[in-house]
N, C-alpha and C positions, 0 to 999 in steps of 0.2 A: 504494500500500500504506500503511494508517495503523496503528501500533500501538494496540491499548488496553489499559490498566490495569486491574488489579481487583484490591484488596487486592498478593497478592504474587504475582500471574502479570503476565505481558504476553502481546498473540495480537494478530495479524495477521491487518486482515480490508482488502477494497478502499475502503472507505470508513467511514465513523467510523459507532458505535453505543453507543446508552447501555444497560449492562445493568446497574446501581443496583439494578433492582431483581427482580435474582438475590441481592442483600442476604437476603430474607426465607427464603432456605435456609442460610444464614450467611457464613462466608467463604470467600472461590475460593483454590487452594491446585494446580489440577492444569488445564491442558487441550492440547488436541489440536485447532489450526486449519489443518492441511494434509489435509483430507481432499475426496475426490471428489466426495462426494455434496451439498456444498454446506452442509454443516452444521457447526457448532462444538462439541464437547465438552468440559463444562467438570466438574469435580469442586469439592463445596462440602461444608464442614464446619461445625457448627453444636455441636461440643464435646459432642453425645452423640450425632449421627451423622453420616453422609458420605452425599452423593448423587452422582450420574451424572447430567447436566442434559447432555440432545441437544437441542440447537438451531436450528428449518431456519429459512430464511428473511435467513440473512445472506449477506454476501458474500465467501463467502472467497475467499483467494488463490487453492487451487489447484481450485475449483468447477468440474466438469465439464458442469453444469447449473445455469437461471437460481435464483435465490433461490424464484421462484412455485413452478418443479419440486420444489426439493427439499421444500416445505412438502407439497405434493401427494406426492411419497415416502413422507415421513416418517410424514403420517396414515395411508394405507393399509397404513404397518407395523405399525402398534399392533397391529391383531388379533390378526396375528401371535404375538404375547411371549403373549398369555391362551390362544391357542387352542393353542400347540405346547409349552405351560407345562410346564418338565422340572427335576427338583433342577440341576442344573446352567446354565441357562437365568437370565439375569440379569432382575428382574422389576421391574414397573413399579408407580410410584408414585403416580402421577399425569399426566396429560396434559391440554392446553389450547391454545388461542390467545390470543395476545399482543401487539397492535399489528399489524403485519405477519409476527412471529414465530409459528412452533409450535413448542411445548416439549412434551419427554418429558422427566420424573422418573422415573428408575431407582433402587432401592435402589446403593448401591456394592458393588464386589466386590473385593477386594483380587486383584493379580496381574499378571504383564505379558503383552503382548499377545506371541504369538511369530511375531509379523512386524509390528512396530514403525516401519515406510517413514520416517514425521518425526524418528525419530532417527538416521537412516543417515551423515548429514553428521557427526554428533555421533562416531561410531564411525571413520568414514575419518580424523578430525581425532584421535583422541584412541585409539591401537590399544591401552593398556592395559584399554580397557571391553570388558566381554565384553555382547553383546546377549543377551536373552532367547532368541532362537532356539540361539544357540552353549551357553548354560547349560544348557536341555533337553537338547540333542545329549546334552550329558557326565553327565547325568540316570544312576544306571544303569538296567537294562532294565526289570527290576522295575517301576520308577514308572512310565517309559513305557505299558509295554503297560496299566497300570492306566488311565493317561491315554486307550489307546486303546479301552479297555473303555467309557468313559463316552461316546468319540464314535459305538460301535456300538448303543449305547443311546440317547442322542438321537437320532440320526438313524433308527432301528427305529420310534421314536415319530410321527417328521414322519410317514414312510412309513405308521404305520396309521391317519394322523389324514388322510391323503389330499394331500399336501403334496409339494412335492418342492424339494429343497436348493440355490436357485439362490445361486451367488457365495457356495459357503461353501469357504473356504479357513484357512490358518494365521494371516490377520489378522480371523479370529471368531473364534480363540478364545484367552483367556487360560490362564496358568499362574501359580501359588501358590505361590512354591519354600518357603516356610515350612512352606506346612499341605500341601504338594501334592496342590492340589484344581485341578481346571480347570470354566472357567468359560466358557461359548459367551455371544460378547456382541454380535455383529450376524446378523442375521438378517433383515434389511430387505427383501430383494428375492424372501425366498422366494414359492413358487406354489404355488396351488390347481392339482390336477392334473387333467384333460390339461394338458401343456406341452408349446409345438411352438419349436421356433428360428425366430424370424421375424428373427432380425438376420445371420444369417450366421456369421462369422469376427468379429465385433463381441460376440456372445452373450457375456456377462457371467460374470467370471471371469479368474483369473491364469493366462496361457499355462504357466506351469510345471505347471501339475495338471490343466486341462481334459481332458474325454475327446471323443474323434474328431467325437462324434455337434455338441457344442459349438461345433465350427466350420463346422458344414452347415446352410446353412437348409433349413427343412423339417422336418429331422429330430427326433423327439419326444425329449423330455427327461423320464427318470422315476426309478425305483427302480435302471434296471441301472446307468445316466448317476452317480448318487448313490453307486451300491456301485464305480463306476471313481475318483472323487474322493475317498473314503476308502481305497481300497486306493492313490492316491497321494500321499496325507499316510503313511499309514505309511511308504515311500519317504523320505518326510519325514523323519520320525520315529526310521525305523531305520538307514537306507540315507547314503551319503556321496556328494557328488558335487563335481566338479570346477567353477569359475566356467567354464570351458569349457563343458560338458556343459551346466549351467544355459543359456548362451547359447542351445545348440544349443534348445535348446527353444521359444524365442520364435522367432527365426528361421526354422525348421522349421514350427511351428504344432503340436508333437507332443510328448506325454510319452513317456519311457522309461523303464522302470526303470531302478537300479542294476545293476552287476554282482554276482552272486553274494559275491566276496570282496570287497563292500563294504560287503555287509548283514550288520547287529550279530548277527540271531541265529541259528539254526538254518535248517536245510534245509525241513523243513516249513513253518517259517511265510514262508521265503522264495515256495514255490513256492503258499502259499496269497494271498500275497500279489500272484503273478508273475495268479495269474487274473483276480482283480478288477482290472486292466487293461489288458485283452485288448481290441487293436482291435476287435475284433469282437465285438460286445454281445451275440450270441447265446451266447458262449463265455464268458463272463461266469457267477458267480454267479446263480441265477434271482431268488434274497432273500435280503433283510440277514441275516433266522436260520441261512440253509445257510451263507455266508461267515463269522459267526461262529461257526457252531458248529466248518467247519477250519480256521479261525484257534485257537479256544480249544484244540481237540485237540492242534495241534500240538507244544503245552508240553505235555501231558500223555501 
């Protein structure tokens, strides 16, 4: 592991690299070097803006794929960001190759990520910090379900643009506790639809929110798959659960809801919520519109 310097960050990659000349977006002030996909995110300020500079092609510590992989990820995400391009959707600036590097240029988004993983150790060390996730929780309802308005609106979009929502969980998307705006910021792995599971119980995704079909190979991954991962972020979102319960989850290979007197709001939006993760995808939502629309009802 060698640390590097820049301006006033340090990051930690397996072997040493010069990025000097990330200079010409000004100075580095933010990053993120423990992520999966093999890439480094760094944040740079140039005193009249801020960028989001995604970097594959290094070697990070925790890389679950070679530096070649992630460059290869990384390009076939671009389309991505132009084709599913939503106000909320954090957007691109520029992208290129660079030595062995590929670099994406994001505009910056102000916000924190609410599932944060690199700062977890920061939080068990230090119990007076409240993470982004615990701050939302105590969010009141109001902003929430505004929050969750925006994520049935993105994701309505993927769905009529023919897309479907792979590895989208609580760490795509940011929140704004300022201006509370949320902000969807990875979307790397989405697909062009048909999508079939060809990895099995490996299929891409955090065992806490996956739906059934996620752990079967074979099984197609589309719209109903999409409307069970958002009806388990609201779970998220609304619903309280136990570090038990969570356990149970990965262990099991299986989401559950909440219990009723654990969920923040009303009966109705409980039990529209209880559908859109219904093992059985027939039982499910047909479309995002019908689930929104008894979700929306329910307050009303």
């Amino acid at each position: 592991m060698t640390p590097i310097k820049l301006d006033s960050i340090t990051f930690r990659l397996k072997e040493h690299q010069d990025f000097q000349w990330l200079k010409k977006y000004g100075k580095a002030f933010w990053c993120v070097d423990e992520t999966g996909s093999g890439c480094v995110c760094i944040g740079m300020e140039d005193g009249e803006k801020k960028y989001f500079c995604k970097i594959a092609g290094v070697n990070t510590i925790e890389g679950e794929v070679t530096p070649e992989q992630s460059v290869s990820l990384l390009k076939s995400a671009v389309p991505l960001y132009r084709e599913l391009k939503h106000p909320n959707l954090i957007r691109i600036v520029e992208e290129y190759l660079y030595r062995q590097f590929y670099i994406v240029i994001f505009q910056w988004a102000d916000g924190e990520c609410l599932f944060d993983h690199w700062n977890f150790e920061r939080y068990k060390k230090d119990t007076t910090l409240k993470s982004p996730k615990e701050k939302f929780r105590d969010l009141p309802a109001a902003k929430k379900i505004a929050a969750a308005d925006v994520l049935f609106s993105f994701l309505q979009n993927v769905n009529r643009k023919g897309y479907v929502a792979v590895d989208f969980y609580d760490g795509s998307i940011m929140y704004d506790f300022k201006a509370d705006k949320v902000t969807i910021c990875d979307i790397d792995l989405f697909k062009k639809a048909p999508v079939v599971n060809d990895m099995g119980t490996d299929w891409y995704g955090t065992k806490r929110l996956k739906a059934p079909e996620e752990y079967r190979k074979g099984s197609v991954i589309d719209e109903q798959t999409n409307i069970f991962t958002l009806g388990a972020l609201l779970f998220e979102f609304f619903g309280n659960y136990t570090a038990g319960e969570i356990k149970q989850r990965y262990a099991q290979n299986r989401f559950a809801p909440c219990s009723r007197s654990h969920w923040q709001l009303n009966e109705e939006s409980y039990q529209a919520a209880v559908k859109a993760v219904c093992a059985d995808r027939d039982k499910r939502y047909k479309t995002f519109e019908e689930f929104y629309e008894v979700w929306n009802r329910s307050f009303h």
